[in-house]
Structure formats: C-alpha cells, structure tokens
N, CA, C and O atoms as a Tinker XYZ file with bonds, in Angstrom:
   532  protein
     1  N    108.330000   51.234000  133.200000    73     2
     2  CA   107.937000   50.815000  131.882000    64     1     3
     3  C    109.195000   50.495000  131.083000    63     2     4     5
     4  O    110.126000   51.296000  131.003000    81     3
     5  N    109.194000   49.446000  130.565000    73     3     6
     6  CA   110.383000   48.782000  129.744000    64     5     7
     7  C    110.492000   49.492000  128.455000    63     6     8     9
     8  O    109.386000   49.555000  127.918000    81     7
     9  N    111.407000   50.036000  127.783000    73     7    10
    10  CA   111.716000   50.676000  126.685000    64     9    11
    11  C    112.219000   49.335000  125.489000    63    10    12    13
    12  O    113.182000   48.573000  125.568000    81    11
    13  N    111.076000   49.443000  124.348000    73    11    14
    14  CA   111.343000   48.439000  123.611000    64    13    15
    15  C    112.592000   48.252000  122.658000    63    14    16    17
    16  O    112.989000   49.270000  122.091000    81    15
    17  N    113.040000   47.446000  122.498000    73    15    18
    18  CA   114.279000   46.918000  121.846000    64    17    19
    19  C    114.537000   48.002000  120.574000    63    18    20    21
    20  O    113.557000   48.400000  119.944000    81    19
    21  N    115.481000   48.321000  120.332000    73    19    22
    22  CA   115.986000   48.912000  119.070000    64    21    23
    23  C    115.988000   48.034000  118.081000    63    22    24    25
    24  O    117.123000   47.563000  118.155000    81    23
    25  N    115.298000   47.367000  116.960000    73    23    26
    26  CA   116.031000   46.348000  116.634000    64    25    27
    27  C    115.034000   46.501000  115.103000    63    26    28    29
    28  O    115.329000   45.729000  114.191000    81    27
    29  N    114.336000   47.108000  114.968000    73    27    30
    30  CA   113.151000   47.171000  113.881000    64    29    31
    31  C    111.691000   46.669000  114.371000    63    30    32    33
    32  O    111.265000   46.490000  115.512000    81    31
    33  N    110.929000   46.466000  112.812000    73    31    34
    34  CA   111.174000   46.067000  111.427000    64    33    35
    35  C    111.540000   47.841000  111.273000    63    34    36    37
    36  O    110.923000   48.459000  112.140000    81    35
    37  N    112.305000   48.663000  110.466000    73    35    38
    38  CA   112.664000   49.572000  110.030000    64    37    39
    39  C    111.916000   50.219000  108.821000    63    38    40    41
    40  O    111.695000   49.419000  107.911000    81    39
    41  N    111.492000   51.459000  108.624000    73    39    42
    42  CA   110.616000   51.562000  107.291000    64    41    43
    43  C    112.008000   52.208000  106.210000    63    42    44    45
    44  O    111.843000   52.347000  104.998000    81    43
    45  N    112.865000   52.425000  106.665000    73    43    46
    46  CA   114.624000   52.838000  105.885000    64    45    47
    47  C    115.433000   52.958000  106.520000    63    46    48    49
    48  O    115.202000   52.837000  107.723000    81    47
    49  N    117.090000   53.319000  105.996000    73    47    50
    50  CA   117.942000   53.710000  106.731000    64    49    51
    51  C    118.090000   54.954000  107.843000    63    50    52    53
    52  O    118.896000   55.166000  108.750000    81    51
    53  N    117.071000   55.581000  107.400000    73    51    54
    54  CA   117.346000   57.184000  108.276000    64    53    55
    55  C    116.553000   56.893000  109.624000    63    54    56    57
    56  O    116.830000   57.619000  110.579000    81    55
    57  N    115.373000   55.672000  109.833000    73    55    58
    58  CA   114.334000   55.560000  110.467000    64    57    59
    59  C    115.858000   54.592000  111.810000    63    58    60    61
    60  O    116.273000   54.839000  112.942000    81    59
    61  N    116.204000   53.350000  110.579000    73    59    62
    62  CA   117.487000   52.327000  111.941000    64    61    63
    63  C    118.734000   52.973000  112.727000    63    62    64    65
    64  O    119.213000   52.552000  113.780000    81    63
    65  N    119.163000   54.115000  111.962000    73    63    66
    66  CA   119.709000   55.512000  112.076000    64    65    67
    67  C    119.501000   56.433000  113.694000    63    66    68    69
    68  O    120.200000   56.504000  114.705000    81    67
    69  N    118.325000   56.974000  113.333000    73    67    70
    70  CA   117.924000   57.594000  114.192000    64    69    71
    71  C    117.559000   56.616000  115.237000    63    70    72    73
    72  O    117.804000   56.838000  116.423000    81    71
    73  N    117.071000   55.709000  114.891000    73    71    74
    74  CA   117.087000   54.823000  116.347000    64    73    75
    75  C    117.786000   54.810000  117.300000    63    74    76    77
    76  O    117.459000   54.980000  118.474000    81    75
    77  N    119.060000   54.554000  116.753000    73    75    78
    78  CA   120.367000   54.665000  117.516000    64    77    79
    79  C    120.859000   56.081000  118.344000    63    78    80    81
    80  O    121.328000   56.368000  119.446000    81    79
    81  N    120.397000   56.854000  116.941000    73    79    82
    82  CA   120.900000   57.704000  118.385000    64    81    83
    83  C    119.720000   58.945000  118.719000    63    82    84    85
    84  O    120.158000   60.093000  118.788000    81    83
    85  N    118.520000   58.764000  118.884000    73    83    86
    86  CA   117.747000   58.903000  119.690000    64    85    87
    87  C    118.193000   59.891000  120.685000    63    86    88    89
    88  O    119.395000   59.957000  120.941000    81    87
    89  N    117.154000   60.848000  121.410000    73    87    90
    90  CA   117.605000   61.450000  122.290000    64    89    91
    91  C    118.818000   62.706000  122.242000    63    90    92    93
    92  O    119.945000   62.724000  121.746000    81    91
    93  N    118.220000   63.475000  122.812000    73    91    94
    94  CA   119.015000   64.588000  122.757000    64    93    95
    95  C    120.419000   64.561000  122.982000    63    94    96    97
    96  O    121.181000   65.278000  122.333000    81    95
    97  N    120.942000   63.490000  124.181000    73    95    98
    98  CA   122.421000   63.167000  124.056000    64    97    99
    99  C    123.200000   62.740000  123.225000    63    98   100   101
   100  O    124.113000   63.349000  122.666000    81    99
   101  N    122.882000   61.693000  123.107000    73    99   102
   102  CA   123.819000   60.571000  121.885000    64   101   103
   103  C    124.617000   61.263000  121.336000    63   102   104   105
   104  O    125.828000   61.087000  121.477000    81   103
   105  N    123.973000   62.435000  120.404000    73   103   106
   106  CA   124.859000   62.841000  119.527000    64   105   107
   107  C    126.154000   63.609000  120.206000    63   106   108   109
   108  O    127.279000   63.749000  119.726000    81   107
   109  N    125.615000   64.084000  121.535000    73   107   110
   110  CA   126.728000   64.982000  121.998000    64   109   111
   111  C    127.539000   64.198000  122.503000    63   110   112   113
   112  O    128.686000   64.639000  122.572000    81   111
   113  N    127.353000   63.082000  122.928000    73   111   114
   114  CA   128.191000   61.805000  123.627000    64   113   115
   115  C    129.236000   61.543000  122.492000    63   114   116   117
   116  O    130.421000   61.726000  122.771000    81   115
   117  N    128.991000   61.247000  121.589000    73   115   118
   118  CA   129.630000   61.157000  120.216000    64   117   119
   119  C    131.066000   61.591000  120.193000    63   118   120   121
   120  O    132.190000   61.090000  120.223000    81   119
   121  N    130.246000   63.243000  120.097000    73   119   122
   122  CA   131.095000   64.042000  120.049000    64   121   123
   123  C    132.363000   64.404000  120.698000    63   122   124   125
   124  O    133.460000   64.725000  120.242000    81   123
   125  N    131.945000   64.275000  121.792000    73   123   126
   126  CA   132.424000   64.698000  122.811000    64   125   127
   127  C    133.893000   63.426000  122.663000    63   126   128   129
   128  O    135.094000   63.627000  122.484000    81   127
   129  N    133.102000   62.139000  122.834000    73   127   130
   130  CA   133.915000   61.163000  122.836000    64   129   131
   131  C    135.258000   60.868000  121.407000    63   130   132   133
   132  O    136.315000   60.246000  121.510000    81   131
   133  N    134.667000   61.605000  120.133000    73   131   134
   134  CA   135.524000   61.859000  119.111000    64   133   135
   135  C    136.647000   62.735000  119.678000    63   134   136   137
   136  O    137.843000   62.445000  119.660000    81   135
   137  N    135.880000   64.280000  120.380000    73   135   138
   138  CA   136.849000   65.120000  120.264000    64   137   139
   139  C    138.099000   64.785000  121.411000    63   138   140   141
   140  O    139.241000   65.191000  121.196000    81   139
   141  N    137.806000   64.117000  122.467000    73   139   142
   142  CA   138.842000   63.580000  123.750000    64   141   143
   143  C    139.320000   62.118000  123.693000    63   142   144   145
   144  O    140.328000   61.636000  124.211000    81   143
   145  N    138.298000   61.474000  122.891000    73   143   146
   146  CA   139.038000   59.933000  122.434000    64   145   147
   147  C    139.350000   59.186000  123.781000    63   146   148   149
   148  O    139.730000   58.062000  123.452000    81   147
   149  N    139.363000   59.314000  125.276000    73   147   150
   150  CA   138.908000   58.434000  126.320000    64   149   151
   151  C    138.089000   59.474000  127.315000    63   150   152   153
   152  O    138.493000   60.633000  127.402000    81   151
   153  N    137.019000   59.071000  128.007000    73   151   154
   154  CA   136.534000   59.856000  129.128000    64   153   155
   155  C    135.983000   59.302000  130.126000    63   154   156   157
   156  O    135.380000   58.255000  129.891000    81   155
   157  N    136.012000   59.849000  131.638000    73   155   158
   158  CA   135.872000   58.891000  132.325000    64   157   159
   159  C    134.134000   59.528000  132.553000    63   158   160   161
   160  O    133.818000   60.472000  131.829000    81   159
   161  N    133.429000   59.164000  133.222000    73   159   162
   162  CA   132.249000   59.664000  133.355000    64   161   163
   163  C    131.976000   60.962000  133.923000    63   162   164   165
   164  O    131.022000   61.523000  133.383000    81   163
   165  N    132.632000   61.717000  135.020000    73   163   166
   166  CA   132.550000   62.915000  135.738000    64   165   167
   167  C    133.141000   63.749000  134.788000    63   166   168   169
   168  O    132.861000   64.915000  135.066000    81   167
   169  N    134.240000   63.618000  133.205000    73   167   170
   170  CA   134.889000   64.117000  132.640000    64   169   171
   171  C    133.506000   64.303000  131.349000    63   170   172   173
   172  O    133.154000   65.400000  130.916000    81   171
   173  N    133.013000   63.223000  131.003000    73   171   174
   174  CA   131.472000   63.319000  129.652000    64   173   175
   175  C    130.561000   64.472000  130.563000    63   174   176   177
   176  O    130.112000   65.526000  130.113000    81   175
   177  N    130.478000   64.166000  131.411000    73   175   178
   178  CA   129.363000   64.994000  132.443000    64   177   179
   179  C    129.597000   66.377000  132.514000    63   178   180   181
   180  O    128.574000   67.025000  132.295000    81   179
   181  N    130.718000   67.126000  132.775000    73   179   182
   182  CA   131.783000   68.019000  132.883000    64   181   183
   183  C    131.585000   68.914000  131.100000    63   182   184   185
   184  O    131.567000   70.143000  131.029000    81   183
   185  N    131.469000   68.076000  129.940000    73   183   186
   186  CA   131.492000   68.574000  128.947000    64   185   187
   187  C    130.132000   68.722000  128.200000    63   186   188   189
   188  O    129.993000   69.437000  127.207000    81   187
   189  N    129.049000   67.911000  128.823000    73   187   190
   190  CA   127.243000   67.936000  128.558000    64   189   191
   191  C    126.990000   68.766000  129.156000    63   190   192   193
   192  O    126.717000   68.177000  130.202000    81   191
   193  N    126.699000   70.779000  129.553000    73   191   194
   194  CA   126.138000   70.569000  130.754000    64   193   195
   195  C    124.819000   70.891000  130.714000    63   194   196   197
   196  O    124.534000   71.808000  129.944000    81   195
   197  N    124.175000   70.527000  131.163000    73   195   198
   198  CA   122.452000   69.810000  131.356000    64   197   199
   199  C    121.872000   68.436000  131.814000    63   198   200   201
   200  O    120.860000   68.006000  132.368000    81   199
   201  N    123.555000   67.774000  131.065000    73   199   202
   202  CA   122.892000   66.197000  131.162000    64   201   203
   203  C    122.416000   65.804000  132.419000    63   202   204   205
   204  O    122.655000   66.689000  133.241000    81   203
   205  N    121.809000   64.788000  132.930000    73   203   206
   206  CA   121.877000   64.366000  134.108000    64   205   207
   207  C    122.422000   62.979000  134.638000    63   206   208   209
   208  O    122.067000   61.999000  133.984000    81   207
   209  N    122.804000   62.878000  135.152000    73   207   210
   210  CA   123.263000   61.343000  135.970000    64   209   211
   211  C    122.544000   60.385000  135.147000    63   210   212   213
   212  O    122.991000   59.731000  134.205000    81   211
   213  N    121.573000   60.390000  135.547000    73   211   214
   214  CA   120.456000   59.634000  135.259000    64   213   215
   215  C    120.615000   59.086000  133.674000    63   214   216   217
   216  O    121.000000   57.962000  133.355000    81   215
   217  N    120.327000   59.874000  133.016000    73   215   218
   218  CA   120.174000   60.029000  131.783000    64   217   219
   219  C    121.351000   59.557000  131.106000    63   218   220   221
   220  O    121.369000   58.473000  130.523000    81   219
   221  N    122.929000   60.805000  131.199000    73   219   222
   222  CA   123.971000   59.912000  130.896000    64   221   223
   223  C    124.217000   59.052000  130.953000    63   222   224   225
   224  O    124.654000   58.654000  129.874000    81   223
   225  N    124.219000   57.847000  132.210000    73   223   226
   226  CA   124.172000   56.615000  132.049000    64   225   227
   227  C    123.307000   55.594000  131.570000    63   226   228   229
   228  O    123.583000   54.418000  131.335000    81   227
   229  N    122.405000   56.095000  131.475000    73   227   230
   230  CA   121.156000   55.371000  130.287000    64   229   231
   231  C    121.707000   55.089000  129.319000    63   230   232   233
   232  O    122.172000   53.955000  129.195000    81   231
   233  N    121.849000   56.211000  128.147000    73   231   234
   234  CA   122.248000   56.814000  126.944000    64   233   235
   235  C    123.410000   56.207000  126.930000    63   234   236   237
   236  O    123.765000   55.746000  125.846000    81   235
   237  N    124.289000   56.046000  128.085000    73   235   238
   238  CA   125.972000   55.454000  127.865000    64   237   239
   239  C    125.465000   54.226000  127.453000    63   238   240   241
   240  O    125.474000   53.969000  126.250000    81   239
   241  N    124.881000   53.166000  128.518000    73   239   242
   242  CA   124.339000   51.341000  128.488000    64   241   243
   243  C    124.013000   51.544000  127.091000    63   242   244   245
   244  O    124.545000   50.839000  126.234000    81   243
   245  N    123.307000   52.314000  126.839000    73   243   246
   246  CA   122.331000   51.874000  125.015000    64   245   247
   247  C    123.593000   51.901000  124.244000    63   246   248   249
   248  O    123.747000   51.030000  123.388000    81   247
   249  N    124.559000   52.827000  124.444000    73   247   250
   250  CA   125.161000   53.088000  123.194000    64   249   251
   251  C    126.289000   51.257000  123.150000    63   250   252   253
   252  O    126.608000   50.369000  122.359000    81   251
   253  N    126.474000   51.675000  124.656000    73   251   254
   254  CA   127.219000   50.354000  124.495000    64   253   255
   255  C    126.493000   48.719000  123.926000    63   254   256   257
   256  O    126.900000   47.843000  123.162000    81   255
   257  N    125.635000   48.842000  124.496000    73   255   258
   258  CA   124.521000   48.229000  124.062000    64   257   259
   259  C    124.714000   48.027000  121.921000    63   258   260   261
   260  O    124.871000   47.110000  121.115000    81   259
   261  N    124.602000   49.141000  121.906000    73   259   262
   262  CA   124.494000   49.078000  120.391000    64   261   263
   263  C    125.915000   49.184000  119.704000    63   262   264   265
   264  O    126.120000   49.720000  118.615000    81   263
   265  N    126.637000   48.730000  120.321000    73   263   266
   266  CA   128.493000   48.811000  120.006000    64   265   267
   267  C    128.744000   50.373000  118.975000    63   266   268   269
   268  O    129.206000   50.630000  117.863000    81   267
   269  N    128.304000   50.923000  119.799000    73   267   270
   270  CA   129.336000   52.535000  119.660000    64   269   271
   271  C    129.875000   52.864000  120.557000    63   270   272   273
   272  O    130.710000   53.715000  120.250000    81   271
   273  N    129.852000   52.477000  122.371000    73   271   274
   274  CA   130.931000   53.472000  122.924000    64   273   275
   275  C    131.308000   52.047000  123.364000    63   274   276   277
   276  O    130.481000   51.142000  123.254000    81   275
   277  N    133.060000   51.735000  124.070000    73   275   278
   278  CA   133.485000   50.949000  124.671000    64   277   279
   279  C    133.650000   51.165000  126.084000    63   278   280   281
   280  O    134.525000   51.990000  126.345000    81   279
   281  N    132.964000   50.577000  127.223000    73   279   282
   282  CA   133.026000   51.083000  128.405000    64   281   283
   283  C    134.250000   50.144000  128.856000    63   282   284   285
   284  O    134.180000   48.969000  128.496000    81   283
   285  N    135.496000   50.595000  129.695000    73   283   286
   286  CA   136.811000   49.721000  129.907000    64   285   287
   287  C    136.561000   49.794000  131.613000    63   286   288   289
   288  O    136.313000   50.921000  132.041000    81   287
   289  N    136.597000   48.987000  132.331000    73   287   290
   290  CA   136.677000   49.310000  133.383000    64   289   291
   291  C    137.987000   48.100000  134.491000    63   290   292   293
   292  O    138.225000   46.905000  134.666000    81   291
   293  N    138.579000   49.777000  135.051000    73   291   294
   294  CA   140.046000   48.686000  136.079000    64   293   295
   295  C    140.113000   48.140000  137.250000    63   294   296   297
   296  O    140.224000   48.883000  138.225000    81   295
   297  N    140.079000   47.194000  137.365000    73   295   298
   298  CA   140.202000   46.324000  138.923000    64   297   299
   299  C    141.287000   47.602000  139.996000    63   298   300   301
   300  O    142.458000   47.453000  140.347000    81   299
   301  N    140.371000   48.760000  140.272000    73   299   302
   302  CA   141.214000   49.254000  141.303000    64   301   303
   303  C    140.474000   49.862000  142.142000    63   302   304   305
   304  O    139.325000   50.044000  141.742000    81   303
   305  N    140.772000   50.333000  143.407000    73   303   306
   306  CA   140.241000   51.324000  144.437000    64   305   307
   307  C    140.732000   52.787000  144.761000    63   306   308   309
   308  O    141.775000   53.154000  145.304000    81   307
   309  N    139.993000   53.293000  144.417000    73   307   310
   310  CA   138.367000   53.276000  143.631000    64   309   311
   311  C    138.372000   52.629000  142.187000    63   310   312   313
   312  O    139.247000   52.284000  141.393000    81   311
   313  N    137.328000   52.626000  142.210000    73   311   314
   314  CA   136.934000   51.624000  141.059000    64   313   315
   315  C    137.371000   52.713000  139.434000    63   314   316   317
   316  O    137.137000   53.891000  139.704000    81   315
   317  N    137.747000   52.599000  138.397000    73   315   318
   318  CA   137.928000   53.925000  137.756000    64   317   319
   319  C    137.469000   52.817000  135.996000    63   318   320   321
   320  O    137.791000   51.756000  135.463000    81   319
   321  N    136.651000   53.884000  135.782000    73   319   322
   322  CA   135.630000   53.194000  134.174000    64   321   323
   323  C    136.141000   54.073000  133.194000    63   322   324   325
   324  O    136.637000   55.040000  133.773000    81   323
   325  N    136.214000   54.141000  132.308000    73   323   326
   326  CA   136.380000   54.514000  131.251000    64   325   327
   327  C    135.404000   54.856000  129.756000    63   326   328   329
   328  O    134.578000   54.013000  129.406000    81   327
   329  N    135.529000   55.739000  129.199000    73   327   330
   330  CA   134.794000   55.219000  128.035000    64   329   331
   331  C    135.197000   55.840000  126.648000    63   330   332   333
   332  O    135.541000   57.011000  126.490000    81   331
   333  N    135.092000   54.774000  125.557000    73   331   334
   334  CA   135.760000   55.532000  124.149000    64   333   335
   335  C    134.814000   54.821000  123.116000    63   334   336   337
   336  O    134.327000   53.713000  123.342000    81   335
   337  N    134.598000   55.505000  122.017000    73   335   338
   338  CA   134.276000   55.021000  120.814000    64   337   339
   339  C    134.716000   54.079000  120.310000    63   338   340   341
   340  O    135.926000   53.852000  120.324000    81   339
   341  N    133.745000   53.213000  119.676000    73   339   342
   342  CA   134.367000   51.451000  118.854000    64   341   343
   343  C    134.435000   52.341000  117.727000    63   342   344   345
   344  O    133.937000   53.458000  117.594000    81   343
   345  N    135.301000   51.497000  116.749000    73   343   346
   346  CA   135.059000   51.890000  114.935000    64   345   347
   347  C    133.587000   51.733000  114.819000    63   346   348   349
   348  O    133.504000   51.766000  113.591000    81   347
   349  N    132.467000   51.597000  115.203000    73   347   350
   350  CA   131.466000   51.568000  114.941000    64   349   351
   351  C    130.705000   52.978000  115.140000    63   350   352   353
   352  O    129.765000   53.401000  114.466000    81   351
   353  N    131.177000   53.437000  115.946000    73   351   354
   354  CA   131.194000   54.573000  116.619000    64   353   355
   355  C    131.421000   55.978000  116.605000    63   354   356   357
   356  O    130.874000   57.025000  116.949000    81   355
   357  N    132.816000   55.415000  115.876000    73   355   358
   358  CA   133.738000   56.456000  114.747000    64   357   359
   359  C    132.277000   56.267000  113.738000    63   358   360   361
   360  O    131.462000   57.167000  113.937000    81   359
   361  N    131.957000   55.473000  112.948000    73   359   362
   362  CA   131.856000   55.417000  111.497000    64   361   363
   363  C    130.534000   56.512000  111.629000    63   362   364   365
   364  O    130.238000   57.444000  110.882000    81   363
   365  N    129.925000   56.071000  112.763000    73   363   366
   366  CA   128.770000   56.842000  112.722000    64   365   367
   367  C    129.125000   58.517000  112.915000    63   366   368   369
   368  O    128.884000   59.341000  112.033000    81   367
   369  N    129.621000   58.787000  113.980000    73   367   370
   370  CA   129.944000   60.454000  114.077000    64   369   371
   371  C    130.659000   61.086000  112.776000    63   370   372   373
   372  O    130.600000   62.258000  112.403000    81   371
   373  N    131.500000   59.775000  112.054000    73   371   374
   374  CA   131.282000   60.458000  110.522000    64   373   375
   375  C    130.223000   60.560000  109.798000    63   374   376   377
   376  O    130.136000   61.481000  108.987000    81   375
   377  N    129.419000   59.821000  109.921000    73   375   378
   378  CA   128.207000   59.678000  109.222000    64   377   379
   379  C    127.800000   61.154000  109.657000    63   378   380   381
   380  O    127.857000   61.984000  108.749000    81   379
   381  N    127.393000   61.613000  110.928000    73   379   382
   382  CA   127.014000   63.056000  111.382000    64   381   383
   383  C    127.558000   64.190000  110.920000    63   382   384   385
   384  O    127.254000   65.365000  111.127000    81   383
   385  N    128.386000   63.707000  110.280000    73   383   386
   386  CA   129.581000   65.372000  110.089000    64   385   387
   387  C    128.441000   66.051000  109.804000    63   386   388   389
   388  O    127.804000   66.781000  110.564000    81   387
   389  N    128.136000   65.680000  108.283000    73   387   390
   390  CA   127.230000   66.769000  107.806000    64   389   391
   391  C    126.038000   67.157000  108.210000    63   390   392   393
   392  O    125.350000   67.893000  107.503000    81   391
   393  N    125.639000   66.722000  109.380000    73   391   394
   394  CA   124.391000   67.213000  109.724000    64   393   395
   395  C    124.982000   68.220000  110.643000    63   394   396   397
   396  O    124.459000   69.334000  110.635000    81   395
   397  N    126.517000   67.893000  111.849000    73   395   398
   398  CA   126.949000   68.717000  112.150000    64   397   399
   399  C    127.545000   70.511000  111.454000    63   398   400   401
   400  O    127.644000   71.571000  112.072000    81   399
   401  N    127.873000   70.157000  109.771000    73   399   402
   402  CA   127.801000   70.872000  109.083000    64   401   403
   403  C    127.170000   71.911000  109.375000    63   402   404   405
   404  O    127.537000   72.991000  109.838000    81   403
   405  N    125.483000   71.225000  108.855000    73   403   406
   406  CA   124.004000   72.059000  108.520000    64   405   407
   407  C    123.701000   72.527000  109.575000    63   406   408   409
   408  O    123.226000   73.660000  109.499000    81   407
   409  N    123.820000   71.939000  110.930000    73   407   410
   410  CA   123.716000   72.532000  111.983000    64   409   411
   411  C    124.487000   74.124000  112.366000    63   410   412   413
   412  O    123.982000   75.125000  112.874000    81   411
   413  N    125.723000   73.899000  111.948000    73   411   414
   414  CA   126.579000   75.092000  112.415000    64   413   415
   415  C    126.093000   76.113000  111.201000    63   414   416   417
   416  O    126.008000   77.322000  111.417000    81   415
   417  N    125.779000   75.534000  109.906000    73   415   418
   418  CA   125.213000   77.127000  109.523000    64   417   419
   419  C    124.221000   77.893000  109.461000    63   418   420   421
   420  O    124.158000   79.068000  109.102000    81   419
   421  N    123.224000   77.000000  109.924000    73   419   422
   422  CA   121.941000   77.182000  110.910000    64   421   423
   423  C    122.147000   77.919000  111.723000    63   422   424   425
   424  O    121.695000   79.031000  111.452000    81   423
   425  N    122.924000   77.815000  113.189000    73   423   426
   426  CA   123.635000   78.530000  113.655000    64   425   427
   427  C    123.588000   80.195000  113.734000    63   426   428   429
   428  O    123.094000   81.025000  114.497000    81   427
   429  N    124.762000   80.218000  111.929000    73   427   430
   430  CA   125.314000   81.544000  111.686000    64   429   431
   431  C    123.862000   82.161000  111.227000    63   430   432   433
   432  O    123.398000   83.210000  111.674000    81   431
   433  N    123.198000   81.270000  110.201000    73   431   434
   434  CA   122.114000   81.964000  109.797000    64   433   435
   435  C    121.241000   82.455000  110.693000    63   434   436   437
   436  O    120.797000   83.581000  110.468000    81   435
   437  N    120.805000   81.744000  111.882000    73   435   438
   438  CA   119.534000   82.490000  112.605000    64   437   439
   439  C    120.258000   83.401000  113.781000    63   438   440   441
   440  O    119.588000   84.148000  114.493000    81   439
   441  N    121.395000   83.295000  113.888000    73   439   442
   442  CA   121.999000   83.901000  115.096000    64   441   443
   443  C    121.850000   83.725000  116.123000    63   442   444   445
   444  O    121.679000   84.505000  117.060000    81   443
   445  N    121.919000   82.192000  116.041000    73   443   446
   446  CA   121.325000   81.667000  117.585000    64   445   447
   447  C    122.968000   81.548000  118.693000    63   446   448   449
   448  O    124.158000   81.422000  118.405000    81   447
   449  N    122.558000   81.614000  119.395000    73   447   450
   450  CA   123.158000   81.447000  120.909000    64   449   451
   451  C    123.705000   80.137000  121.013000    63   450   452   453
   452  O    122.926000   79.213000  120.776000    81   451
   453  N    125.153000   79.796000  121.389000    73   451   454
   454  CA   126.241000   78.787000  121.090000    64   453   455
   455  C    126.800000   78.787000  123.157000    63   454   456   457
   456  O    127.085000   79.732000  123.894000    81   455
   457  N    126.738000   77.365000  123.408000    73   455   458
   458  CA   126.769000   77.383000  124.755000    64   457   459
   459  C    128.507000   77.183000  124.563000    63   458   460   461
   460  O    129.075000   76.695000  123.586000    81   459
   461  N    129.133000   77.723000  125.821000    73   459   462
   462  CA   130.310000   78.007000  125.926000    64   461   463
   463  C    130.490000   76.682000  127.048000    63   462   464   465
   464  O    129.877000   76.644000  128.115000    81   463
   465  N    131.515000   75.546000  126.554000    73   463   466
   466  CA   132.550000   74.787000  127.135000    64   465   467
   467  C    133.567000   75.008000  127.250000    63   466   468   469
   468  O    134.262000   74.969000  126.235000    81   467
   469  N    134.157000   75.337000  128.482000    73   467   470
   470  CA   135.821000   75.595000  128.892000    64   469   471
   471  C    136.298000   74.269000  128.220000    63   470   472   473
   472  O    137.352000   74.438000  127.607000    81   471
   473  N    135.865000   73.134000  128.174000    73   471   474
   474  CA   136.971000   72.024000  127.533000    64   473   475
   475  C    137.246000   72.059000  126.406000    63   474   476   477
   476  O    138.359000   71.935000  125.894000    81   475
   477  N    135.818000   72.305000  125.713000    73   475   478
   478  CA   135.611000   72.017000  124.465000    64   477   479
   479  C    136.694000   72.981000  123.411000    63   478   480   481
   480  O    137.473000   72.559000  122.557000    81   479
   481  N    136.381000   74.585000  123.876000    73   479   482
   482  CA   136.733000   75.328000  123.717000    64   481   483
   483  C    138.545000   75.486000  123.640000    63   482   484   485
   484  O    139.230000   76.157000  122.869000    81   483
   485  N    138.920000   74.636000  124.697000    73   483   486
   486  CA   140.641000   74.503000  125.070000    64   485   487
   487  C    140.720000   73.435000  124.408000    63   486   488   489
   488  O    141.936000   73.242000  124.414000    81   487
   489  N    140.173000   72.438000  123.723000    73   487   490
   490  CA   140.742000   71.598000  122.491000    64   489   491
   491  C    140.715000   72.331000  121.508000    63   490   492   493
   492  O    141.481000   72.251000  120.548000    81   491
   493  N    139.884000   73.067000  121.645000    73   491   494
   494  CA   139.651000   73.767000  119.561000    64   493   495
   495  C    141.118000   74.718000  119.271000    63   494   496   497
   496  O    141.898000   74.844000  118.327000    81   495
   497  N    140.994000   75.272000  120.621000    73   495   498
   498  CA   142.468000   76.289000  120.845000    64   497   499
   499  C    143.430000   75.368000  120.435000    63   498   500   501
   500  O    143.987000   75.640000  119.371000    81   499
   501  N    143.774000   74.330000  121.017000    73   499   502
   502  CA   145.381000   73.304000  120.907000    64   501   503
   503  C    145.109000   73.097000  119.598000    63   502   504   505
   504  O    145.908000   73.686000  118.870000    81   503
   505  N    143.928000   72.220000  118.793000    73   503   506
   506  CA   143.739000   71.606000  117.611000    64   505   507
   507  C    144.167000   73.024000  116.662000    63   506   508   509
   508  O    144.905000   72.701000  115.731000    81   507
   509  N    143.868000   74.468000  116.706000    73   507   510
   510  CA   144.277000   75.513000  115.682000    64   509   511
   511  C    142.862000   75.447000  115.239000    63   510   512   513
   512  O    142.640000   76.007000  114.166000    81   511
   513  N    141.850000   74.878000  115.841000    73   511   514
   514  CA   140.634000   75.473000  114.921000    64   513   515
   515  C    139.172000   75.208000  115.882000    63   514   516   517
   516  O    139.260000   75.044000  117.099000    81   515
   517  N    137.920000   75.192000  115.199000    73   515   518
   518  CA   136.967000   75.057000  116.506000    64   517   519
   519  C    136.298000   73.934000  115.522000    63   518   520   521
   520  O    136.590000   73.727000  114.344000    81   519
   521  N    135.306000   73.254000  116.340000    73   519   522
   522  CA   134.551000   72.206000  116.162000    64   521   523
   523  C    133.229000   72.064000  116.526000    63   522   524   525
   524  O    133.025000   71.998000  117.739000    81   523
   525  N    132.063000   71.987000  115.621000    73   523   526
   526  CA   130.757000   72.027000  115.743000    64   525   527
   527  C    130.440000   70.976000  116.459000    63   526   528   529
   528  O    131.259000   70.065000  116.345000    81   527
   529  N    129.434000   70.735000  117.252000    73   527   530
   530  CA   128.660000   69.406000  117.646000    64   529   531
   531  C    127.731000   69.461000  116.532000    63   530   532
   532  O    126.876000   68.586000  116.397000    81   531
C-alpha cells in the first residue's frame, strides 16, 4: 500500500509540522544527527536502539525526501553513505528544543525510566553537560 504524499491541504502549522516528522523516529534521527553532525547508517542504528533496518531507512528516504537529512554517498569499495542534517533540518530540531524541554521535565516529574546510550552518554561527558531527545 502506497503511503500518500506529505504535501497537504494542511488545517495549520502544527498539522504540516507534524507531518514531517511523523513517527516515532524522526525526531530521534534529528537528534541524534544534531548531536554527531555526520553518521553513517550502522553508526544512527547503533544510537536508536529499537529501530529497525527497515524502518530507519524509510524514515531516512522521507526525511531526505523532505530536505532535512543530506544523504552523501562515495564512489568506493565498499560502498560508504553518509548522512547529516541540511539547514532545514537544523531549523527544525530547533524548532523541537522546546518540546524536547517539556519532555525532559515530564521525565523528572513522573519518574519515568531514561534509556541508557553508551554514545549518547560519551558526548554529553566531552560536551560538560547532558542532552535531552
């Protein structure tokens, strides 16, 4: 079954918004891709964990699709792809901060359970601080 176009008619901004990033990944793709700024696919995969094959590369095509991630790929053997955020891309995961915000004090408030990334975790260490999805 063909998944219909992103494209509208839209009933507001929060409705063309969420379009985009749809799905439980996106946002972590985002993220992920803010906090490492290039990744190759076994490296996004490595820092989702749940995602699936499947799915990640779905979610990757759309985004590229919708010019937020830049997929680079090098004429070599093995073949080696890449992927980073456009300024379009950026603008949006700023746009998220604050939901990332509300999220993290959601969080503190209900005392919910915070999944542990060795990567994620060893950037927050180098950066001097930690970072919400």
């Amino acid at each position: 079954m063909a998944k219909a176009p992103r494209n509208g008619p839209y009933v507001c901004g929060i409705d063309a918004g969420l379009d985009v990033v749809s799905g439980k990944w996106k946002g972590l793709i985002l993220w992920e891709l803010d906090a490492h700024g290039i990744r190759r696919f076994a490296e996004l995969r490595r820092g989702l964990p749940g995602v699936s094959e499947k799915v990640l590369t779905q979610h990757l095509r759309e985004m590229e699709e919708d010019g937020l991630v830049h997929r680079q790929v090098y004429a070599e053997v093995p073949p080696r792809v890449e992927y980073s955020l456009t300024e379009h891309g950026h603008t949006l995961n700023r746009a998220l901060e604050p939901l990332g915000a509300w999220g993290t004090e959601r969080i503190r408030r209900e005392a919910s359970e915070v999944a542990e990334v060795a990567e994620v975790a060893e950037v927050a260490d180098a950066a001097g601080a930690t970072r919400s999805p």
